[in-house]
Backbone as JSON, one array per atom type, in Angstrom:
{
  "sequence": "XXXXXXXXXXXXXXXXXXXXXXXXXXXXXXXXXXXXXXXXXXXXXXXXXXXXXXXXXXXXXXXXXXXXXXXXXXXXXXXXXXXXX",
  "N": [[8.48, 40.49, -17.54], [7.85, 38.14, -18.49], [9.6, 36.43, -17.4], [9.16, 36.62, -15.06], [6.89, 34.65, -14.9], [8.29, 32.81, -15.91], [9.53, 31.86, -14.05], [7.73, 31.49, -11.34], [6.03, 29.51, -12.64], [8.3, 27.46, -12.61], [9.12, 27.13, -10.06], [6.2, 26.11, -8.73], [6.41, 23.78, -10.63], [8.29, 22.64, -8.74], [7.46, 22.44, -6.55], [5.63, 20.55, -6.57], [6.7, 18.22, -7.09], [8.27, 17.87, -4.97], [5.95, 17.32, -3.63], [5.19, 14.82, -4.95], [7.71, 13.18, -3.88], [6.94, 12.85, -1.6], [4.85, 11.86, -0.52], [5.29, 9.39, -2.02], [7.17, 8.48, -0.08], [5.47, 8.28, 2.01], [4.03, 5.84, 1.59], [3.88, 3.03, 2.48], [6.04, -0.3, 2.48], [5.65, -3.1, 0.5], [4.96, -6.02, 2.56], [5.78, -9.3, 3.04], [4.32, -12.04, 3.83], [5.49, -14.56, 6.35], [5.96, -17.95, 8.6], [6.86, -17.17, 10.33], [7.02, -14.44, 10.57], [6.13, -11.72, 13.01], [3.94, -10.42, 13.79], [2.33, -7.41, 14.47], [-0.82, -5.78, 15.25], [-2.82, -3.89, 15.32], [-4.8, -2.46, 14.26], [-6.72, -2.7, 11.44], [-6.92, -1.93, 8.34], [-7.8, -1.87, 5.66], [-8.84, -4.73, 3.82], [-7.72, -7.07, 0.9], [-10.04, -7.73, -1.79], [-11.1, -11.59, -1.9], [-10.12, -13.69, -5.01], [-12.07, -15.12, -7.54], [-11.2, -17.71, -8.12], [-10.26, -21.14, -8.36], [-7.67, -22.04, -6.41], [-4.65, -21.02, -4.56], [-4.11, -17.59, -3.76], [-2.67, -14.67, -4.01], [-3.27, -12.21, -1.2], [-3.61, -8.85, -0.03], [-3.47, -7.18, 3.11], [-3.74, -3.72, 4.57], [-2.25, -2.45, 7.87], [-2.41, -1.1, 10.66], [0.03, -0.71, 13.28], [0.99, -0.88, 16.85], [2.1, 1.27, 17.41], [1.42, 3.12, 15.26], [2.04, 2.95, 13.25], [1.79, 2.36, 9.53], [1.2, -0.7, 7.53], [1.58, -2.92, 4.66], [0.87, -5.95, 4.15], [1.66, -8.62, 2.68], [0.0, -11.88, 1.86], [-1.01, -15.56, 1.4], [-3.6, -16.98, -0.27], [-6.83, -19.51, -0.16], [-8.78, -19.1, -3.29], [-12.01, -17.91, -3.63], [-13.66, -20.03, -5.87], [-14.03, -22.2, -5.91], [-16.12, -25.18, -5.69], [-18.15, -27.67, -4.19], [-18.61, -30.48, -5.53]],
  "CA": [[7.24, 39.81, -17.19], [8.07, 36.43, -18.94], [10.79, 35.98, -16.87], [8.77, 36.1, -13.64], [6.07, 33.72, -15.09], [8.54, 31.34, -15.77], [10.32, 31.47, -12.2], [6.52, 30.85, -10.96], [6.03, 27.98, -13.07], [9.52, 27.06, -11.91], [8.4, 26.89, -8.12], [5.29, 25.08, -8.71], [6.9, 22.33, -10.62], [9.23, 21.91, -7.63], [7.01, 22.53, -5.02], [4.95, 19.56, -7.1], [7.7, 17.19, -7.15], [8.71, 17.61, -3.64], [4.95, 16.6, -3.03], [5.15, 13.12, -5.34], [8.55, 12.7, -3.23], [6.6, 13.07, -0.12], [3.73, 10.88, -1.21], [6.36, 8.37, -2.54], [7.84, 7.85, 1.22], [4.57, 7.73, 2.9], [3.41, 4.71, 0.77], [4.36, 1.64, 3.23], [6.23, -0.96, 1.67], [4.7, -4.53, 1.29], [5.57, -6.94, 3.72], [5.32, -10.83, 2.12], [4.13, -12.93, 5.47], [6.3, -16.28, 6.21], [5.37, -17.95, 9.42], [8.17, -15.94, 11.34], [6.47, -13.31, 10.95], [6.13, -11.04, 13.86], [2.59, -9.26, 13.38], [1.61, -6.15, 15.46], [-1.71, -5.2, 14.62], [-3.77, -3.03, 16.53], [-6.27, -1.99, 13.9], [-7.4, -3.37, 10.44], [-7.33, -0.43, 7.31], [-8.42, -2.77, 4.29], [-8.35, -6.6, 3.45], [-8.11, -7.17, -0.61], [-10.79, -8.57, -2.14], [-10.77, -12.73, -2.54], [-10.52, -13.96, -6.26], [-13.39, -16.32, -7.24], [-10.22, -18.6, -9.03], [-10.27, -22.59, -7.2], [-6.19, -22.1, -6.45], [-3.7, -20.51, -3.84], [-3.79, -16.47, -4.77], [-1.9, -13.6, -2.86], [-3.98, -11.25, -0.7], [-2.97, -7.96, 0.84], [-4.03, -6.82, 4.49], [-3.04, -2.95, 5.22], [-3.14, -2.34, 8.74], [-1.34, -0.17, 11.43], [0.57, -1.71, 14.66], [0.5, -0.28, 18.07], [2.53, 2.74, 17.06], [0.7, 4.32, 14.31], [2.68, 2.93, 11.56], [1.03, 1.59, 8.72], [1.91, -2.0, 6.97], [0.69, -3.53, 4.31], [1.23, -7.32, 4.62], [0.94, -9.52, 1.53], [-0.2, -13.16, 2.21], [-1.5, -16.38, -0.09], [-5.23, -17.52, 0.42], [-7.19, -20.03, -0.84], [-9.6, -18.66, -3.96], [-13.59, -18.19, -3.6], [-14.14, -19.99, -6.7], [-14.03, -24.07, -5.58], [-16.91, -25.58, -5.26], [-17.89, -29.26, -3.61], [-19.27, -31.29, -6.32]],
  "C": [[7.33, 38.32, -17.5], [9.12, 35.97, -17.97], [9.94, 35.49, -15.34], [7.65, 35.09, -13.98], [7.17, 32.67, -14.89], [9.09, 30.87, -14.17], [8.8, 31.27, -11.2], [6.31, 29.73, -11.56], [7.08, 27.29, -12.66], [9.42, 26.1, -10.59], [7.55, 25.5, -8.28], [5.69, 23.8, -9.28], [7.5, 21.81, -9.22], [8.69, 21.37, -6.82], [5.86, 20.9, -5.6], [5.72, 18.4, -7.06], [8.01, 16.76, -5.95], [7.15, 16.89, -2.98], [4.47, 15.22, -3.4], [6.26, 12.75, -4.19], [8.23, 12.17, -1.83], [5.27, 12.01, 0.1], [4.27, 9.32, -1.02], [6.6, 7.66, -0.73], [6.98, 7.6, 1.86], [3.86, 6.28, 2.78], [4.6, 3.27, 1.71], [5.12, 0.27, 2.04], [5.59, -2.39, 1.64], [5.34, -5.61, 1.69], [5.44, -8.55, 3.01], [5.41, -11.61, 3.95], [3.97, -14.48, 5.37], [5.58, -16.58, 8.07], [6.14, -17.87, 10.93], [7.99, -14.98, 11.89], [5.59, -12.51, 12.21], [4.82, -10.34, 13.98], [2.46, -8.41, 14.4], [0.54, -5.54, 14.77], [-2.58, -4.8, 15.65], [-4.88, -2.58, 15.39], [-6.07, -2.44, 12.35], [-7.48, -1.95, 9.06], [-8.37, -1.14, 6.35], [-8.18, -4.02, 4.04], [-8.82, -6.72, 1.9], [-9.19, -8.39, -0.75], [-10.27, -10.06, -2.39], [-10.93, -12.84, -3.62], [-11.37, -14.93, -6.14], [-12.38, -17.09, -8.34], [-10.54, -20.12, -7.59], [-8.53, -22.84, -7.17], [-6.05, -21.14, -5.01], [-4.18, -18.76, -4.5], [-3.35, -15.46, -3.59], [-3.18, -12.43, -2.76], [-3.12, -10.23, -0.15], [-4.18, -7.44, 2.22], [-3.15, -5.29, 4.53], [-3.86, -2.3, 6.7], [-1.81, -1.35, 9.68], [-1.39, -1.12, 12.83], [0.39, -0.4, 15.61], [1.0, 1.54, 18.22], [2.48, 3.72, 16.4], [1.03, 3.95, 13.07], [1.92, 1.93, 10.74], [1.52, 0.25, 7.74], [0.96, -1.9, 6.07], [1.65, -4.88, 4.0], [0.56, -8.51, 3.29], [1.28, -11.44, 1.41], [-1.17, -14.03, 1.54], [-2.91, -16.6, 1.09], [-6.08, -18.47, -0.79], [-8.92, -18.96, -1.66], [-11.05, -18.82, -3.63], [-14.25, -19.17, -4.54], [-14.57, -21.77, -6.35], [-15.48, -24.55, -5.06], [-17.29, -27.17, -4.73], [-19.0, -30.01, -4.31], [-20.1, -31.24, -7.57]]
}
């Protein structure tokens, strides 16, 4: 009886691992955007919040191109925080 518990717990680790592995590869990698860059965007997922800093600060955009595949695209922006006077 102990023996088949553990070869069930066995499984489920695996079958748990193979599902971080699977996780792992679906996770797009991030793109850093020069002004070379090629964009295909057909639809919009999420745009990171702006910081309220008065500087340069890196944003991310993830979005999918005409073929389904998903990007995420990480590009500088000026901060919310600057004010005029």
């Amino acid at each position: 009886m102990n023996r088949l518990i553990a070869f069930a717990l066995l499984g489920f680790s695996t079958l748990a691992v193979a599902e971080e592995a699977k996780v792992a590869q679906a996770q797009p990698v991030v793109e850093h955007y020069t002004y070379s860059t090629d964009l295909d965007i057909a639809k919009v997922i999420s745009v990171s919040p702006t910081q309220d800093v008065c500087e340069v600060v890196p944003a991310q955009m993830t979005y999918e191109d005409h073929q389904g595949q998903r990007h995420i695209l990480e590009y500088r922006i000026m901060g919310n925080g600057c004010s005029n006077g």
